[in-house]
Residue frames as qw, qx, qy, qz and C-alpha x, y, z in Angstrom:
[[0.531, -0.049, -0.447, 0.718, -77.30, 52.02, 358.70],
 [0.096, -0.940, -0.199, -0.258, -78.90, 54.54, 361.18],
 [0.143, 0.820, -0.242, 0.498, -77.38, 58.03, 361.77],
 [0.639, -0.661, 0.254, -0.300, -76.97, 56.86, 365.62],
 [0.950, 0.038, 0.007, 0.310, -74.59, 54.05, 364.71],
 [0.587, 0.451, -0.047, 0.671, -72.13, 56.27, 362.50],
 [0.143, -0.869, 0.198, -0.430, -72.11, 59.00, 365.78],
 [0.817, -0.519, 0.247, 0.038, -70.97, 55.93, 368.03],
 [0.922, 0.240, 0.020, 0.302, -68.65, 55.19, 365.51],
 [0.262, 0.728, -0.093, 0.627, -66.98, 58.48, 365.16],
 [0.308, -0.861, 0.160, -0.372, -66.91, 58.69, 368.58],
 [0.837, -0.250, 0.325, 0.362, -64.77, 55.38, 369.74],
 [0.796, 0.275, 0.100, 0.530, -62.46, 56.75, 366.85],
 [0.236, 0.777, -0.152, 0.564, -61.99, 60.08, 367.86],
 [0.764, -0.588, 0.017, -0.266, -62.02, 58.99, 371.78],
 [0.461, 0.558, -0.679, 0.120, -60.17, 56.52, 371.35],
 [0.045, 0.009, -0.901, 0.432, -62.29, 54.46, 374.00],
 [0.265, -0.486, -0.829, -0.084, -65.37, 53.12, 374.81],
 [0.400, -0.448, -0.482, 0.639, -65.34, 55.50, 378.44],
 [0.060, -0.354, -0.003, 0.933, -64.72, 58.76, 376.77],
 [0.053, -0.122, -0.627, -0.767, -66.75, 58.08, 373.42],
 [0.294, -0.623, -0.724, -0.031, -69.81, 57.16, 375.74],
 [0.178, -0.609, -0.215, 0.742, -69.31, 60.50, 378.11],
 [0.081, 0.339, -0.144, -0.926, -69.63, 62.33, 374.57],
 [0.174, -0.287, -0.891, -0.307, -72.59, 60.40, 373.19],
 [0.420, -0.296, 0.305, -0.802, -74.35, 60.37, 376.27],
 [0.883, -0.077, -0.223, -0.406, -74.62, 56.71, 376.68],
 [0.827, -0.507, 0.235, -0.060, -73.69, 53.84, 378.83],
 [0.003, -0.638, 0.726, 0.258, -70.06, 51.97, 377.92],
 [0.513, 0.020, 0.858, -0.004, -71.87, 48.92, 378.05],
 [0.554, 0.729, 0.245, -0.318, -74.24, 50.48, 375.10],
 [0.256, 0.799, -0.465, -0.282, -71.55, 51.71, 373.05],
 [0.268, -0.420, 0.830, 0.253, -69.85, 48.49, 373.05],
 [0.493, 0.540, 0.630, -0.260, -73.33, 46.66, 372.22],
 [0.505, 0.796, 0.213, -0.257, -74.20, 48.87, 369.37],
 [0.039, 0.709, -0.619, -0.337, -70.53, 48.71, 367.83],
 [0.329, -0.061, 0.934, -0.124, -70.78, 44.96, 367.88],
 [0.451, 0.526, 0.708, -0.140, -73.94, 45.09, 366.06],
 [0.382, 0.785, -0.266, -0.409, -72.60, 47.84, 363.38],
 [0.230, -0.392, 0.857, 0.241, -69.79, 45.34, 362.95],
 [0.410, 0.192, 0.890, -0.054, -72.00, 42.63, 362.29],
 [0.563, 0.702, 0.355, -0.255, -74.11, 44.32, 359.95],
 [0.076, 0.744, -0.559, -0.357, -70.67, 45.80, 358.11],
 [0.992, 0.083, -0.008, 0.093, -69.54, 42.45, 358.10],
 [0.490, 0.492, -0.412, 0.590, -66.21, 43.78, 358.51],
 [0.564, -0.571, -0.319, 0.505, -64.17, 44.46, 362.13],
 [0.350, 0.781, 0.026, 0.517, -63.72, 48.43, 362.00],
 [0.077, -0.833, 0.508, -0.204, -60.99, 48.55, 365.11],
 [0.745, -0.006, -0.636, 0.202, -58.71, 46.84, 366.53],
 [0.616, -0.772, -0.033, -0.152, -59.15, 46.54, 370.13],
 [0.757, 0.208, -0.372, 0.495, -55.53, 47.06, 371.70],
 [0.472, -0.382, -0.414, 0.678, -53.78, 48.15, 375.05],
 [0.310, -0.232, 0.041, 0.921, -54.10, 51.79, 373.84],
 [0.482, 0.362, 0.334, -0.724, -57.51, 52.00, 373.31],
 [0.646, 0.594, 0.452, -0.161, -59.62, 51.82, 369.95],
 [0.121, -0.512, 0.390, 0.756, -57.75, 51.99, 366.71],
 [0.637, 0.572, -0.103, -0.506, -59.28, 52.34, 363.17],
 [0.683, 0.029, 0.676, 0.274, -58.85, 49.12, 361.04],
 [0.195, -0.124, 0.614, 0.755, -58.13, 49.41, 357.27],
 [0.153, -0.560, -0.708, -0.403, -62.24, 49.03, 356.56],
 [0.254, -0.640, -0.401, 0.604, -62.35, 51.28, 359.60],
 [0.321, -0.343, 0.320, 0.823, -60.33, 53.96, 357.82],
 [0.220, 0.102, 0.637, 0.732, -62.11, 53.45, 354.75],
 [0.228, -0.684, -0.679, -0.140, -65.85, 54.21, 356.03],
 [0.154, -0.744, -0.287, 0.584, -64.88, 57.46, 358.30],
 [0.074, -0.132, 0.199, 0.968, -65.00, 59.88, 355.31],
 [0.378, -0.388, -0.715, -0.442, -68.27, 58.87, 354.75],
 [0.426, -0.675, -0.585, 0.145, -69.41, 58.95, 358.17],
 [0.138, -0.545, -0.204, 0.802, -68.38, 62.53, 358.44],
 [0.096, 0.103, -0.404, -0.904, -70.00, 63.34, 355.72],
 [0.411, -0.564, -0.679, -0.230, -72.97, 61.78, 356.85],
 [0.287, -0.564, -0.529, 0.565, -72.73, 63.64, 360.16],
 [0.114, -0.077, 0.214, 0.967, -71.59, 66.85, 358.21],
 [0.258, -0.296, -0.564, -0.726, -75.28, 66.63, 356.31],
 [0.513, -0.468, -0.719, 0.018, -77.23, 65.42, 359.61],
 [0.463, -0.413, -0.260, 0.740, -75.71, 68.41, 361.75],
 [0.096, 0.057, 0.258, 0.960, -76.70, 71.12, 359.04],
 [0.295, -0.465, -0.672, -0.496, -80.11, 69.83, 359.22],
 [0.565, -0.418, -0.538, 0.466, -80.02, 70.09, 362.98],
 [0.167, 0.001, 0.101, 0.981, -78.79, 73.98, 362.16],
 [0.197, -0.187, -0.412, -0.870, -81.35, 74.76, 359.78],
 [0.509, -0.580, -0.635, 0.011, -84.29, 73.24, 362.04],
 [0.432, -0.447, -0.354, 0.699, -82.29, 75.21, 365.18],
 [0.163, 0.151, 0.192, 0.956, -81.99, 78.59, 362.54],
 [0.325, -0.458, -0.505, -0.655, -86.07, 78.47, 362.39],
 [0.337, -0.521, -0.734, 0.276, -87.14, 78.40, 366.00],
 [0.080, -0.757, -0.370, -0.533, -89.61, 81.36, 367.02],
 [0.341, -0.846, 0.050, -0.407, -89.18, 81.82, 370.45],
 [0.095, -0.805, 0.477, -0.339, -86.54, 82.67, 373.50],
 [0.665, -0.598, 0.397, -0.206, -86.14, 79.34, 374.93],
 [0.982, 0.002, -0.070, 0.173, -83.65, 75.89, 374.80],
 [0.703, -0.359, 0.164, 0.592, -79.44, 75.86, 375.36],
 [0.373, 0.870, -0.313, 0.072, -76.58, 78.29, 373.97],
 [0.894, -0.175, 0.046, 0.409, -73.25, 76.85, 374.09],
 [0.233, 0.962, -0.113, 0.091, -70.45, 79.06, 374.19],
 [0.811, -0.288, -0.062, 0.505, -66.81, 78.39, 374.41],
 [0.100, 0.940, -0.088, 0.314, -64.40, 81.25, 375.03],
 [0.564, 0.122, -0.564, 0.591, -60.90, 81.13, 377.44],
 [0.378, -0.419, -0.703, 0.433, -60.88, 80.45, 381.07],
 [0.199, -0.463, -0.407, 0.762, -60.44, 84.39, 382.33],
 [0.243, -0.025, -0.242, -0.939, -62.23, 85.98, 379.45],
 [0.382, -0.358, -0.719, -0.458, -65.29, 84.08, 379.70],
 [0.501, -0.520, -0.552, 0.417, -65.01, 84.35, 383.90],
 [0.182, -0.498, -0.131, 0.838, -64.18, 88.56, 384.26],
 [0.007, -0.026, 0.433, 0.901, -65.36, 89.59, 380.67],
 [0.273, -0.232, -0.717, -0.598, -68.48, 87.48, 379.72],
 [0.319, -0.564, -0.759, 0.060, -70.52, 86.40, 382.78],
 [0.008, -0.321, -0.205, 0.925, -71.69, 90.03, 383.48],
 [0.271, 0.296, -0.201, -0.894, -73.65, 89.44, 380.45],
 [0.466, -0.200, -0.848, -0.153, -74.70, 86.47, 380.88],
 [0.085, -0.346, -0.739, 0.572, -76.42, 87.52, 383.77],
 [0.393, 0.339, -0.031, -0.854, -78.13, 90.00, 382.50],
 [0.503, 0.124, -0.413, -0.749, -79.20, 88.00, 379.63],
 [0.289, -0.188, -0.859, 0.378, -80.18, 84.98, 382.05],
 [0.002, -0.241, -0.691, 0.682, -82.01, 87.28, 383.46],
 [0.258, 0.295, -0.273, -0.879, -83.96, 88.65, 380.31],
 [0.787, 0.052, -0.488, -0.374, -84.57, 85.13, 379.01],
 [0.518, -0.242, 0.762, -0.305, -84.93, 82.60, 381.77],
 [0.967, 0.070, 0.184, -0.164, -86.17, 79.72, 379.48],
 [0.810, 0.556, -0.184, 0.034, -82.55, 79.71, 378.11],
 [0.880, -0.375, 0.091, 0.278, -80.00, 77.72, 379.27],
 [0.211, 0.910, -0.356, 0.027, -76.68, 78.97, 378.78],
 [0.963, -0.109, 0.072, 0.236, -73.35, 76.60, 378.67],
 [0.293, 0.864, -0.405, 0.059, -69.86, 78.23, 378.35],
 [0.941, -0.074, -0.012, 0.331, -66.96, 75.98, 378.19],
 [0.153, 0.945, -0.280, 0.067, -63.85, 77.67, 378.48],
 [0.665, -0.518, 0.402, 0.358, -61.18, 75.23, 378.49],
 [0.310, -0.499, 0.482, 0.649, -58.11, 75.23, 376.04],
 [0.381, 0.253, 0.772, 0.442, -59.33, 73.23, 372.62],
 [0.347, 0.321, -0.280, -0.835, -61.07, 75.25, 369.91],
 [0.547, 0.469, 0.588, -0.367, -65.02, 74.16, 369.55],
 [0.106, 0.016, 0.678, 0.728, -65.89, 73.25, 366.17],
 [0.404, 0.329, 0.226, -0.823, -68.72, 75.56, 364.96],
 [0.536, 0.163, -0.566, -0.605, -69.87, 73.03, 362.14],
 [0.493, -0.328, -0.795, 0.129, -70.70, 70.12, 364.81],
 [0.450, -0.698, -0.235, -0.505, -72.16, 72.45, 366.80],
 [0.696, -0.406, -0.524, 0.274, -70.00, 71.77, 369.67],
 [0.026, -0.509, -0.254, 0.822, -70.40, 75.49, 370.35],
 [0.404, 0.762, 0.502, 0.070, -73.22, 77.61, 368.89],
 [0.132, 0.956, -0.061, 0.254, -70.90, 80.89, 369.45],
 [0.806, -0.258, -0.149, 0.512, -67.27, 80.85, 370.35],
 [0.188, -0.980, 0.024, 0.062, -64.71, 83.70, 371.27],
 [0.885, 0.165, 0.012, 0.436, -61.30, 84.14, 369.95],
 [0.311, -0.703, 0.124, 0.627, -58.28, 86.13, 370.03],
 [0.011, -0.231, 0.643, 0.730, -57.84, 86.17, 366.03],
 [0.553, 0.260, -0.153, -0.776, -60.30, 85.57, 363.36],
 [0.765, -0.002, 0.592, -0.253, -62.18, 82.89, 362.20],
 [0.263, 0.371, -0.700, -0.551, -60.72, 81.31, 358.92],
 [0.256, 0.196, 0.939, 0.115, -63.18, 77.87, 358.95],
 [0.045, -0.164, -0.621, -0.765, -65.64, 77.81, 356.15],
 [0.445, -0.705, -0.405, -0.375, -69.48, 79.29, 356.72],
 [0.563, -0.289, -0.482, 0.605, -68.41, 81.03, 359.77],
 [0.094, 0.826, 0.338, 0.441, -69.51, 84.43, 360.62],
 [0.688, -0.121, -0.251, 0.670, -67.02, 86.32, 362.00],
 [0.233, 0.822, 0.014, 0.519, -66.49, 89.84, 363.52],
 [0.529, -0.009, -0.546, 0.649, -64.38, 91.51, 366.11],
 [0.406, -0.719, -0.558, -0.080, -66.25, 92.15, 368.78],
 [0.428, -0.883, 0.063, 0.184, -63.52, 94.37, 371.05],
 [0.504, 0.558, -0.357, 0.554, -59.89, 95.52, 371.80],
 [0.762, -0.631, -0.143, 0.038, -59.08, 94.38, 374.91],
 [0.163, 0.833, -0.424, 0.315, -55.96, 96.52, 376.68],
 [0.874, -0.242, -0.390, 0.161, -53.18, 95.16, 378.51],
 [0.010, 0.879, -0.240, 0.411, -51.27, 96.33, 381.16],
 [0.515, 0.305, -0.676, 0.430, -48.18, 95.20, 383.30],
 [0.697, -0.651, -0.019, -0.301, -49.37, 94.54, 387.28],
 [0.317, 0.341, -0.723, 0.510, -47.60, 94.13, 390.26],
 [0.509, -0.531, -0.646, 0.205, -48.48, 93.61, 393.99],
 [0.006, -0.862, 0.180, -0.474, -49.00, 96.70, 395.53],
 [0.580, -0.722, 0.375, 0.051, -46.48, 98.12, 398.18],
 [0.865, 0.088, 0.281, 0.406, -43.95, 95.79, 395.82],
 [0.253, -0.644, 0.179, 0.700, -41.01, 97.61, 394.42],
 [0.618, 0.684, -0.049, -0.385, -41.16, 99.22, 390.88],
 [0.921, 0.213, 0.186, 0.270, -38.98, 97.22, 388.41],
 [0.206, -0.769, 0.151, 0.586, -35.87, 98.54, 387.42],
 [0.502, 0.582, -0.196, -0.609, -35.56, 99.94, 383.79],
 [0.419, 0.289, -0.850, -0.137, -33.59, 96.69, 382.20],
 [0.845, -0.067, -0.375, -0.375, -35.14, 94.44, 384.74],
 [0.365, 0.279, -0.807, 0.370, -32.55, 93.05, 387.09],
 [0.030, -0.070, 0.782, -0.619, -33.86, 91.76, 389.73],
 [0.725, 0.127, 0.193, -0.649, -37.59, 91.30, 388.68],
 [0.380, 0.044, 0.923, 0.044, -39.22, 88.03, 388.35],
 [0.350, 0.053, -0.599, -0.718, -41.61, 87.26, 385.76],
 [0.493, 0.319, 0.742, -0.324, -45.19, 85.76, 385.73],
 [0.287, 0.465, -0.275, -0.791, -45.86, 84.70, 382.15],
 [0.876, 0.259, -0.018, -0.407, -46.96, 82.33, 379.44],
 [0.781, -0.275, 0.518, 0.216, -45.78, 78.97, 379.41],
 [0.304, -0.267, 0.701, 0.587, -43.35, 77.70, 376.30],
 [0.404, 0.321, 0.798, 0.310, -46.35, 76.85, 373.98],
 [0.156, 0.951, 0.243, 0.108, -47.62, 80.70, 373.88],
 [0.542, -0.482, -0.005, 0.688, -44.07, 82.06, 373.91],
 [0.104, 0.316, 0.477, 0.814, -45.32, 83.95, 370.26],
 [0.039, -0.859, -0.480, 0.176, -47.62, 86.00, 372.60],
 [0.303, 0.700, -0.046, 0.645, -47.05, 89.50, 371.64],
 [0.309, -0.865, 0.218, -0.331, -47.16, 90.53, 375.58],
 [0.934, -0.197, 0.117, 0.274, -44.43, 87.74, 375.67],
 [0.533, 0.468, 0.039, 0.704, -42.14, 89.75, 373.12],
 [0.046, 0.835, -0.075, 0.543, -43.17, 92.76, 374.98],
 [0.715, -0.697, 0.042, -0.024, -41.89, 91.76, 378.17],
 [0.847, 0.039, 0.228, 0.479, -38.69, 90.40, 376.79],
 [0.340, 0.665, 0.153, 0.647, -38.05, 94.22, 374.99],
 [0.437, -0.783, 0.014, -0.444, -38.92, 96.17, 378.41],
 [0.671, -0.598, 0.385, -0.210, -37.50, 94.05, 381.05],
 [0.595, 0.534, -0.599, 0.035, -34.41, 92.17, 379.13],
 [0.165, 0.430, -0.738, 0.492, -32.92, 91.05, 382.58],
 [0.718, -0.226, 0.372, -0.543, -35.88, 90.35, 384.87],
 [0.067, 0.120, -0.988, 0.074, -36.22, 86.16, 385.47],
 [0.607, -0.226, -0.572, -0.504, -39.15, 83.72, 384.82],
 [0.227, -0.116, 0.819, -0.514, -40.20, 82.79, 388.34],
 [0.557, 0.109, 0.709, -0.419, -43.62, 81.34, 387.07],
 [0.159, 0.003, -0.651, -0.743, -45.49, 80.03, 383.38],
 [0.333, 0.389, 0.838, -0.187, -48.96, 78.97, 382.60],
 [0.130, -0.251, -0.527, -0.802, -51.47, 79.37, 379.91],
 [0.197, -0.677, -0.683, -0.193, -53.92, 80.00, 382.04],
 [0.358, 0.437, -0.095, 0.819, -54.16, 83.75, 383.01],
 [0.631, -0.663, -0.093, -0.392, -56.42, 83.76, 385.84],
 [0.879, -0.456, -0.065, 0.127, -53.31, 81.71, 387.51],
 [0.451, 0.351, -0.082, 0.816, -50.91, 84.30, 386.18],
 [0.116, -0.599, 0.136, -0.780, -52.84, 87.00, 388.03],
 [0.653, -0.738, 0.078, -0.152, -53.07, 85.34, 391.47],
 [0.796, -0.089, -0.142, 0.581, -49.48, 84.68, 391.31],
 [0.368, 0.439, 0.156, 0.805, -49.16, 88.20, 391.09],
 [0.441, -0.718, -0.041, -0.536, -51.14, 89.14, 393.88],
 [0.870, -0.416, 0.005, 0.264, -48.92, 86.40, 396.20],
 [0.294, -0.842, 0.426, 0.151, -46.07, 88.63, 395.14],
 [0.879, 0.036, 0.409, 0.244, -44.47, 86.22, 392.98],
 [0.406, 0.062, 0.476, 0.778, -43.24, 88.03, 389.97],
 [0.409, 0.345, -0.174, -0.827, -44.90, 90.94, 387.26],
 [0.227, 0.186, 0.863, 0.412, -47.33, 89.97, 384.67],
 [0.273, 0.120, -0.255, -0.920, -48.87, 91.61, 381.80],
 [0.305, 0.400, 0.815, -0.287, -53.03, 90.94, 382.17],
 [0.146, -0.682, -0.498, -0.515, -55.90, 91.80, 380.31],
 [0.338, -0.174, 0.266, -0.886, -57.57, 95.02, 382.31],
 [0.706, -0.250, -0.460, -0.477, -60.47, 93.14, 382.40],
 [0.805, -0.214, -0.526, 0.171, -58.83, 90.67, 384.56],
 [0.457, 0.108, -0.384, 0.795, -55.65, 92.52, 386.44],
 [0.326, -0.397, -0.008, -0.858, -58.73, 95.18, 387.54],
 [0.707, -0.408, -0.522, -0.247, -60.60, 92.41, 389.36],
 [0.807, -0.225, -0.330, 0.435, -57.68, 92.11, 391.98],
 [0.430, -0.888, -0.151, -0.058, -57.45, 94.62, 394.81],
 [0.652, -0.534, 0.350, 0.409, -53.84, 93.47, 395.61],
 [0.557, 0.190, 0.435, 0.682, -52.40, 94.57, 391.97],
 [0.225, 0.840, 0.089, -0.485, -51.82, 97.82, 390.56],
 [0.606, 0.780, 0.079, 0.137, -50.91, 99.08, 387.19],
 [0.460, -0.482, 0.340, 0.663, -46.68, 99.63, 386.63],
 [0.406, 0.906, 0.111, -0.047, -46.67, 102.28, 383.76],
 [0.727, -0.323, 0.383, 0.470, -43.18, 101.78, 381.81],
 [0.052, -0.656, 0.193, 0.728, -43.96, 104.35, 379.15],
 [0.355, 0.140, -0.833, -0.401, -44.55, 101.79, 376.20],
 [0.679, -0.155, 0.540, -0.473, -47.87, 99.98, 377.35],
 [0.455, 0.030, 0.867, 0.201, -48.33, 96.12, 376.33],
 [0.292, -0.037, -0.604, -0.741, -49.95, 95.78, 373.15],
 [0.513, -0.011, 0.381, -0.769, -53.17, 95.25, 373.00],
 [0.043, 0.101, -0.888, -0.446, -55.68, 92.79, 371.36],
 [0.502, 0.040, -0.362, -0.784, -58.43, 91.95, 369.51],
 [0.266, -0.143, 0.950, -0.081, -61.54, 90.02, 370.31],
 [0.247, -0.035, -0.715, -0.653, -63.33, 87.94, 367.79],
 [0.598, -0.046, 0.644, -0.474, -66.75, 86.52, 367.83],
 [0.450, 0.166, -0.734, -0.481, -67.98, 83.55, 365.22],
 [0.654, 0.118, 0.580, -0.471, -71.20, 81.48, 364.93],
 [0.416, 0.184, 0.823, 0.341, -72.54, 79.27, 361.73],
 [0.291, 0.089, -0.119, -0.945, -74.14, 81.27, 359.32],
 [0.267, -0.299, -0.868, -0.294, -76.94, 78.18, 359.49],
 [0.311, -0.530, -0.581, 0.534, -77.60, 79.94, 363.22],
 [0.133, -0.050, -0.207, 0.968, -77.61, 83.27, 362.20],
 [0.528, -0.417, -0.264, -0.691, -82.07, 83.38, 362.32],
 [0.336, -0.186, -0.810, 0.444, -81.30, 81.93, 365.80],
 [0.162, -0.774, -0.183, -0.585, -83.45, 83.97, 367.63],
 [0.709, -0.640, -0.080, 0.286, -81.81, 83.26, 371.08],
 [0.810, 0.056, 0.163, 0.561, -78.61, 83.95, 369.39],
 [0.387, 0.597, 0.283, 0.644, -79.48, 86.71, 367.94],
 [0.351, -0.890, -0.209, -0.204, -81.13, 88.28, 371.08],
 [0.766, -0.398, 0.104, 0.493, -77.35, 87.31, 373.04],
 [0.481, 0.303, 0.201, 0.798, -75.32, 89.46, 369.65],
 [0.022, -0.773, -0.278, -0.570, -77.55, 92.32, 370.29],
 [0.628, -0.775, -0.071, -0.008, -76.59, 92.27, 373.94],
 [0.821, -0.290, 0.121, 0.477, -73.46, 91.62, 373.55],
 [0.472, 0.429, 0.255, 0.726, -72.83, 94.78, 371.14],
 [0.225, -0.866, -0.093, -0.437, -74.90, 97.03, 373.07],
 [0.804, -0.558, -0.079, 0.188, -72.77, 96.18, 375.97],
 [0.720, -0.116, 0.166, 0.664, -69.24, 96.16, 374.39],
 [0.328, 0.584, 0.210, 0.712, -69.86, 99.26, 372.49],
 [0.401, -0.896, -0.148, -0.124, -70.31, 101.19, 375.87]]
């Protein structure tokens, strides 16, 4: 069985389609189906069952995917350790990090280091899911909390303040809140701490908007919609917001960084940590 089978495989089962499993391959749908069809056949066994709802593991399916992640697991380290040894400044960095920290925090330093090393390609993803650093589907990721997965090198890179914004020329809140609206996090981050801290400060005030995504918390907030507690980083970008100072600022919070320790003789990597410390420690 080659290694290129058992990645199509894994992908139609984690996919959960031909469409999506090919988009993360990097191959046609007509391929993927092809080369499944011929794994089958060599299996002798049917490992999905093809049904309205896409691709589901069969029972011989089931029984072969700890194996095939543990074949990827061993095929992906090598990949590392090959990646760990490279001498000089150039091929891809992947980075995943959220939407408004990677967009107001990071790409200042990615430019710079763009500009330092030009053979290296830089990639930041920054949507919601959490990149797994053992498949490499980031080389370096950003978090608000530490990294508990296993070989991970972890440290906390900042303390990023927050601070309550309005629209300017809007009126200050009043101490309990009556009459203020809210711009905050939707139901699934309601265990933010600048969720609790709003709720302690401004008991009375009404939700008038949600979202997890905090770049679309702070332009409601410049349209005058409601407060909402930002990163500085971010709430600074925007001309039309100042700072409301309520005597108790928002908590702050930590950010992490974490890479494989197979990467850590990256030398692209490494050149990006060194920038990225000399930077943050200013």
């Amino acid at each position: 069985m080659e290694w290129s089978d058992v990645r199509i495989f894994l992908a139609i089962a984690r996919e959960g389609s031909l469409g999506a499993a090919a988009r993360v391959v990097g191959q046609t749908q007509p391929t993927m189906g092809r080369r499944l069809r011929a794994l089958e056949a060599a299996l002798g066994q049917a490992l999905f069952q093809r049904t309205t709802d896409g691709f589901v593991l069969t029972d011989e399916g089931a029984a072969v995917m700890a194996s095939a992640e543990r074949m990827e697991e061993e095929a992906l380290a090598f990949e590392r350790r090959l990646a760990g040894r490279e001498s000089t400044l150039s091929g891809q960095l992947r980075l995943a990090a959220s939407d408004w920290f990677g967009s107001y925090v990071l790409t200042p330093v990615l430019a710079e280091f763009a500009r330092r090393h030009p053979s290296v390609t830089v990639e930041l993803l920054t949507d919601a899911r959490l990149y797994s650093l053992a498949r490499r589907e980031a080389d370096l990721a950003f978090r608000i909390k530490a990294f508990d997965e296993p070989d991970v090198i972890s440290r906390r890179l900042l303390r990023m303040p927050y601070a309550l914004y309005a629209r300017r020329g809007d009126p200050r809140p009043r101490k309990d809140g009556r009459g203020t609206r809210l711009v905050t996090m939707n139901a699934a981050f309601g265990g933010m701490p600048d969720v609790t801290w709003l709720k302690k400060h401004l008991p009375q005030a009404s939700v008038a908007f949600t979202s997890n995504n905090r770049e679309a918390q702070a332009r409601m907030c410049a349209e005058g919609i409601g407060v909402a507690v930002l990163p500085t980083a971010l709430g600074e970008a925007f001309p039309e917001l100042r700072r409301v100072d309520l005597g108790d600022p928002p908590p702050s919070r930590d950010t992490w960084l974490g890479y494989h320790k197979d990467l850590k003789r990256l030398n692209r990597l490494r050149s990006l940590l060194e920038l990225l410390a000399e930077r943050f420690a200013e």
